[in-house]
C-alpha positions in Angstrom: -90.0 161.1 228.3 -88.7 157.8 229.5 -89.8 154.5 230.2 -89.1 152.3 233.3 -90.6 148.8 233.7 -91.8 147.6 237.1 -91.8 144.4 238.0 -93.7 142.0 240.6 -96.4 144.9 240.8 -99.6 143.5 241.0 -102.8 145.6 240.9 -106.8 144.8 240.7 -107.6 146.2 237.1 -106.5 146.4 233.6 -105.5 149.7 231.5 -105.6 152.6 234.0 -102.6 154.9 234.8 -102.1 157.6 237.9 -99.7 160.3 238.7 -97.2 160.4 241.2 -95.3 163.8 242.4 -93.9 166.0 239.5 -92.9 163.9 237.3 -94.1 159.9 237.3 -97.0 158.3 235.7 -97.8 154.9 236.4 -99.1 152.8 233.6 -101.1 149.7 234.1 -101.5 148.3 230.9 -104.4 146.4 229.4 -102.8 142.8 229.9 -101.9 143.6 233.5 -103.8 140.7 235.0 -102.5 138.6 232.6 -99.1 139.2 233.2 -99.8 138.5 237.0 -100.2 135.2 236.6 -96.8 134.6 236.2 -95.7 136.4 239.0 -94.5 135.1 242.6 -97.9 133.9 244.3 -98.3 132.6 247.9 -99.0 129.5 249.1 -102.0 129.4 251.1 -104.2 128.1 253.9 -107.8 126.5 253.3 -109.6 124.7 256.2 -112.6 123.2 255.0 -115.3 120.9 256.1 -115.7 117.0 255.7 -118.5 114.9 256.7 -117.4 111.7 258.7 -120.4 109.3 259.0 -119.2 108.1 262.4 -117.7 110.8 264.1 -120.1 113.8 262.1 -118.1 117.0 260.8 -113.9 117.0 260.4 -112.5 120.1 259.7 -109.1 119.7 257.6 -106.5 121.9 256.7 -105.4 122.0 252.8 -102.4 123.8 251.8 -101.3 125.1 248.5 -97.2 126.0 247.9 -96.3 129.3 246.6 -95.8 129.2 243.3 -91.9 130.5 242.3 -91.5 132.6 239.0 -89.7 131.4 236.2 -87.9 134.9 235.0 -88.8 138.6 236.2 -92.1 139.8 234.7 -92.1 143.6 234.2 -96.1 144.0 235.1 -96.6 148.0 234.7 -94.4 150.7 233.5 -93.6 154.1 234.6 -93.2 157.1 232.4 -90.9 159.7 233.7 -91.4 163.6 232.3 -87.4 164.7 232.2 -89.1 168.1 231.2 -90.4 169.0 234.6 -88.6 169.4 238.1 -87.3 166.1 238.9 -88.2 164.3 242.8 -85.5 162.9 244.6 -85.6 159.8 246.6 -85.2 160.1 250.5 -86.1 156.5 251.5 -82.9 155.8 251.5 -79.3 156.2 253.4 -78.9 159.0 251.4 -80.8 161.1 249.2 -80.4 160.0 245.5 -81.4 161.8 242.7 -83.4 159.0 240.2 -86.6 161.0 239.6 -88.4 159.6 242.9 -87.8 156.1 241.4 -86.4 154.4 244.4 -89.5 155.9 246.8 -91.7 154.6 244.5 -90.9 151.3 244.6 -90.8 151.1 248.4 -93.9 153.0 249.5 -95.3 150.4 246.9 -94.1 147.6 248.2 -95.0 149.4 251.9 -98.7 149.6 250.6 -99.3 146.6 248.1 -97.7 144.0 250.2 -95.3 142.6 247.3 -91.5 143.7 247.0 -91.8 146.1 243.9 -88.5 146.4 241.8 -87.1 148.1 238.7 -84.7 146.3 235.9 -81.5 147.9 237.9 -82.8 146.0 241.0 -84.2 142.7 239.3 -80.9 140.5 239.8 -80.8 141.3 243.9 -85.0 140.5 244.2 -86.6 138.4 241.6 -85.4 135.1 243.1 -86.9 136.3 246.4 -90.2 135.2 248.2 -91.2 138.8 247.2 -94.2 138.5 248.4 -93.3 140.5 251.5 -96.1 141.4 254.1 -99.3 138.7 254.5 -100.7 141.0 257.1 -101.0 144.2 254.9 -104.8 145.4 255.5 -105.0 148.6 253.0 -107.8 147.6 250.5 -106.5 147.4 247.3 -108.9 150.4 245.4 -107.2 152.6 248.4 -103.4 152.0 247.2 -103.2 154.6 244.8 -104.8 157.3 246.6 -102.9 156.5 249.7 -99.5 156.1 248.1 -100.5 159.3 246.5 -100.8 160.8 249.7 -97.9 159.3 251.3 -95.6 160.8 248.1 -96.2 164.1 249.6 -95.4 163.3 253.3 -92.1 160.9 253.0 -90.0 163.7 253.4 -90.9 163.0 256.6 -89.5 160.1 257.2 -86.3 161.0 256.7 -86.6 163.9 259.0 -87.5 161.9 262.0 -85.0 159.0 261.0 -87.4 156.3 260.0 -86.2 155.4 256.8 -84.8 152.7 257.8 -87.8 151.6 259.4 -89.7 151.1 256.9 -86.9 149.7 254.4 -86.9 147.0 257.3 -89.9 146.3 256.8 -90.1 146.6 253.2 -87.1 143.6 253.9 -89.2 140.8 255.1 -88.6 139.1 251.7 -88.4 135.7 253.6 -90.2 132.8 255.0 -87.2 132.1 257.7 -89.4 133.4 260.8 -86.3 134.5 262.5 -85.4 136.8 259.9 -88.7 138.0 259.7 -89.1 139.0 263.5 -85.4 140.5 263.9 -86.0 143.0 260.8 -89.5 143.6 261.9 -88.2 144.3 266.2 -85.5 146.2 265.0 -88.2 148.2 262.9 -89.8 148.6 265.6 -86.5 149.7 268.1 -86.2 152.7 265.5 -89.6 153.7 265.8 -89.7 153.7 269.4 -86.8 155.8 269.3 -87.5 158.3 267.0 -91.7 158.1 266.7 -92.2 161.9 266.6 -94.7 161.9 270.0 -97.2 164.9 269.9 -97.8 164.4 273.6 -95.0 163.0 275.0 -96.1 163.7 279.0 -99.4 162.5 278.5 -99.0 159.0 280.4 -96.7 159.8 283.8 -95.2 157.0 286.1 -94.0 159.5 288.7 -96.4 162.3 289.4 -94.0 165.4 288.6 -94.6 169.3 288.6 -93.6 170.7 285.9 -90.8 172.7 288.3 -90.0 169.3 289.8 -89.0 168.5 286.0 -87.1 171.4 285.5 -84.9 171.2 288.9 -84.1 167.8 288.1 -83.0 168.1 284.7 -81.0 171.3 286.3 -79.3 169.0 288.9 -78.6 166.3 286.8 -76.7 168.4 283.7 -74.7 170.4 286.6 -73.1 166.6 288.1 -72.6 165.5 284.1 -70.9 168.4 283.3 -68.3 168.2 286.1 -68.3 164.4 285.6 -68.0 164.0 281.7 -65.1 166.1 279.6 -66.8 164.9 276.0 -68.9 167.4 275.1 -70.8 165.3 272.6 -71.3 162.2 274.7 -72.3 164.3 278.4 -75.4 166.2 275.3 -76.0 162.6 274.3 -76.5 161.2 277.6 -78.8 164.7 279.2 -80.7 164.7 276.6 -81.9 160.6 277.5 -82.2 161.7 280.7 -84.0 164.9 279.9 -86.7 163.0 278.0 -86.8 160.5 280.1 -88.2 163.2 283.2 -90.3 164.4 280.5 -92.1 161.7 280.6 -92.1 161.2 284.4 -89.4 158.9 284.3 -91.2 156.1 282.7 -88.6 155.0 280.5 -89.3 152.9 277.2 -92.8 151.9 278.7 -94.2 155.0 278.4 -92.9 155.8 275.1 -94.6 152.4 273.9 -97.5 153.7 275.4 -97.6 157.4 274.4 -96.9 155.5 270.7 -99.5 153.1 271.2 -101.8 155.7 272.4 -101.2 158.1 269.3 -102.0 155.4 266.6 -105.2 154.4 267.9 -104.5 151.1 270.0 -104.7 152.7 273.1 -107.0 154.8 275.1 -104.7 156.6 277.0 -106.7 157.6 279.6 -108.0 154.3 280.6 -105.1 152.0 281.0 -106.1 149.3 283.2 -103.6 146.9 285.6 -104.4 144.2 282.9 -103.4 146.3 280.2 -100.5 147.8 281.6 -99.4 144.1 282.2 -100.0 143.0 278.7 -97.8 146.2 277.6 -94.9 145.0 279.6 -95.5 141.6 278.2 -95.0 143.0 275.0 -92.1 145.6 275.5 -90.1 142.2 277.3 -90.7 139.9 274.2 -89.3 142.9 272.3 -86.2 143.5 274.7 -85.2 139.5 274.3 -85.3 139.6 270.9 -83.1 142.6 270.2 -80.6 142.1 273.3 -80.5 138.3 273.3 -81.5 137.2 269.5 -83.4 134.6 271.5 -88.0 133.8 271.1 -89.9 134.2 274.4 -91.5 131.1 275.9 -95.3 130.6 275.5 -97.1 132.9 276.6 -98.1 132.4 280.4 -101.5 132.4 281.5 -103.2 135.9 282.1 -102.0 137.8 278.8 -104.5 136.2 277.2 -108.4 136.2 278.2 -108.4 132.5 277.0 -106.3 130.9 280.1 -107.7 127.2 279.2 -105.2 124.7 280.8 -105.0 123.0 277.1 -104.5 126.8 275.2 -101.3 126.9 273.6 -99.5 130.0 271.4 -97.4 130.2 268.9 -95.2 132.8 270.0 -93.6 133.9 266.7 -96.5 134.7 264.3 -98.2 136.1 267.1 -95.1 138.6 267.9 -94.5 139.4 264.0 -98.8 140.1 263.8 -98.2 143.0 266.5 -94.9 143.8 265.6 -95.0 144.8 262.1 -99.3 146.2 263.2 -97.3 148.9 264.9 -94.9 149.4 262.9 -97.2 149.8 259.8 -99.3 152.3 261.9 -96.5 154.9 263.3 -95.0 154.4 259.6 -98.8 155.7 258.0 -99.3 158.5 261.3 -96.3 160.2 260.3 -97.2 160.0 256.8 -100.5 161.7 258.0 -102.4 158.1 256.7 -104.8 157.5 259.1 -106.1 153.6 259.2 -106.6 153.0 262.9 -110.0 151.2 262.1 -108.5 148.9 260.3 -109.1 145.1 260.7 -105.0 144.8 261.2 -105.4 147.7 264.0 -108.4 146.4 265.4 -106.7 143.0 266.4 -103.8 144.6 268.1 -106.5 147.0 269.6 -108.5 143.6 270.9 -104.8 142.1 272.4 -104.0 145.2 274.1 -107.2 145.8 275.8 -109.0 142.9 275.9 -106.6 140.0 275.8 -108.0 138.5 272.7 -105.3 136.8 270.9 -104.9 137.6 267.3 -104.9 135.0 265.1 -102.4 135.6 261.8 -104.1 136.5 258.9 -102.0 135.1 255.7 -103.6 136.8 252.5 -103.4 135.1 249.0 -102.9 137.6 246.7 -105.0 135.8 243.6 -107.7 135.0 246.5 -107.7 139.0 246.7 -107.8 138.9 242.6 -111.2 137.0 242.9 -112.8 139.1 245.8 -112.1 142.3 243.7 -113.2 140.5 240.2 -117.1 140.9 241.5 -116.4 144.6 242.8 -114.5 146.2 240.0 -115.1 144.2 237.0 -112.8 145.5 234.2 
C-alpha cells in the first residue's frame, strides 16, 4: 500500500473516503475543510442594495480578489493497493502506467472545477489560478458518484480521440480571457470532429435518397482515384466527403447540430429559421476564433430576443459560457453522464432556442462551502 497526497482538492465534508477502479481509495481526512482554507480561492462578485434618500434604491457591485496560496497544501490523499491489477491512465498522449493516477486527477479537476495535482505535478501548477472552470454546474454531493462513473467510461475518450479535449479544458488555469476562449474553441474543434454521432443523418440540408448517397460517393471516389496517386491522402479526403453526403452535405452545421441535438440543447425536429440563424451565429464566432485568432464584434441585433437599441454584449464571457456548456456536455455523453437538465445546459438550451442571452455564472468556491454547511453538516 502506498500513499499519494493530493493537492488543491477541495470537497464539502470532513473524514470520508471512496473507491476508484481496482486499485485507489480516496481519503478525505478529518481536517479537510480546514486545510481548504489555505488553498487558491476566487475572487468574487456581490451586487447588493443601497438606499439613496434622493434617488431611492442603488444597486452596487462589490468585488472580492482571489486569494493566492502561500505553498501547495496537500488536502486529501490517495491510497493505492500495489496488490491488485493496477489501472492505467489514458487521458493522456499516451497511455501511462501510474496506477490511474494521472486520470484521476483530471476527471477531478473535469468535475470539481479546481485543477487537481499530485507532488510530481506541484512545481508546474501550484502558482496557477487553479481554480479552473467558474461555470462547472455538477452539485458537489454528485462528484464522487459521477467521477465514479466516468472511471469506468474514460476509456472512451481515448477511443474517439477526445483526450485532448478535455485536457483543454482541464487547461483553463488562467484569467487571460484569450487564453481561456482559444483552449476552450479548440476543445470544441476536436469535439466537433470526433463527437461519436449516433444519428449522424438525422438533420439533412439536401433531401437525398439513400441511393442518391451511394451513387455520389461512387462517383466521387472513381474521379479521386484517377486524380490522386497517395493512397493515404485520396482515403483522407473520401472519407470527408463521404461523411459529408452522409449528412446531406450539410457540412460542419449539421454536425453542430446533430451534436447539439444529441446532448439535449436541441430539439432536432423543431429547428426554427431563428434557431438555425443563431446556430450559424455560433459556428461563425467559432470559425474566427480558430482561423483568424481574432473576437467577433457585438453581437448584432436578432441573435438575441432582447434587441433594445441601448443592449450591449460582452462577447467573450458570453462565447466561453457556451463554449465550454458544450464541451462539458459531449465530454459527460460519451462518458454515458447524463446532465442535460442542468442549470449550465439549460442556459445554452434558452440561447439556442429562445434567444435569451446567458448571463456568466462565476461560482465562489467558499460561497459553495456555506450553501453545503446547512445541507450536509459534518
Amino acid at each position: 500500500m502506498k500513499k499519494v497526497d493530493l493537492y488543491n482538492f477541495s470537497f464539502f465534508k470532513n473524514d470520508c473516503q471512496y473507491k476508484i477502479g481496482n486499485n485507489i481509495t480516496l481519503i478525505i481526512p478529518p481536517d479537510h475543510k480546514k486545510l481548504c482554507e489555505n488553498i487558491y480561492q476566487s475572487g468574487s462578485l456581490q451586487t447588493k442594495m443601497q438606499w439613496n434618500c434622493e434617488r431611492g434604491g442603488e444597486c452596487h457591485v462589490e468585488y472580492t480578489p482571489p486569494k493566492p496560496a502561500s505553498e501547495p497544501i496537500a488536502t486529501a490523499y490517495l491510497e493505492i493497493d500495489d496488490q491488485n491489477v493496477s489501472d492505467k491512465s489514458f487521458l493522456a498522449i499516451e497511455e501511462i502506467e501510474d496506477d490511474g493516477i494521472h486520470d484521476l486527477c483530471e476527471l477531478l479537476t473535469f468535475f470539481g472545477g479546481r485543477r487537481v495535482f499530485v507532488n510530481d505535478d506541484c512545481e508546474r501548477y501550484w502558482r496557477e489560478i487553479q481554480f479552473t472552470n467558474p461555470w462547472f454546474d455538477i452539485h458537489p454531493c454528485q462528484i464522487m458518484p459521477t467521477l465514479q462513473k466516468a472511471w469506468t467510461q474514460r476509456e472512451c475518450l481515448s477511443t474517439n480521440n477526445l483526450t485532448v479535449a478535455i485536457l483543454l479544458i482541464n487547461a483553463t488555469t488562467t484569467n487571460i480571457a484569450q487564453t481561456t476562449i482559444f483552449h476552450l474553441a479548440t476543445a470544441l474543434n476536436i469535439v466537433h470532429d470526433n463527437f461519436p454521432s449516433a444519428t449522424p443523418t438525422n438533420i439533412n440540408i439536401v433531401d437525398l435518397t439513400d441511393n442518391d448517397k451511394e451513387l455520389l460517393k461512387s462517383d466521387i471516389s472513381t474521379v479521386l482515384e484517377n486524380r490522386i496517386s497517395d493512397t493515404q491522402l485520396r482515403d483522407s479526403y473520401i472519407a470527408k466527403i463521404n461523411a459529408s453526403i452522409a449528412s446531406g452535405l450539410g457540412g460542419p452545421i449539421v454536425k453542430l447540430k446533430n451534436i447539439l441535438s444529441e446532448i439535449g440543447l436541441l430539439n432536432a425536429q423543431s429547428i426554427t429559421k431563428e434557431i438555425e440563424n443563431r446556430i450559424k451565429f455560433f459556428n461563425s464566432i467559432r470559425n474566427k476564433i480558430l482561423h483568424t485568432g481574432k473576437f467577433p464584434s457585438p453581437v448584432p441585433n436578432g441573435v438575441f430576443s432582447d434587441t433594445s437599441d441601448d443592449f450591449k454584449v460582452d462577447v467573450v464571457p458570453f462565447v466561453c459560457d457556451i463554449f465550454y456548456t458544450i464541451n462539458f456536455l459531449a465530454i459527460c455523453h460519451v462518458l454515458g453522464i447524463n446532465i442535460a437538465n442542468s442549470q449550465m445546459a439549460s442556459k445554452a438550451k434558452d440561447f439556442f432556442e429562445k434567444g435569451v442571452r446567458p448571463m456568466c455564472c462565476i461560482k465562489s468556491d467558499m460561497a459553495l462551502y456555506e450553501q453545503l454547511e446547512k445541507m450536509n453538516p459534518s
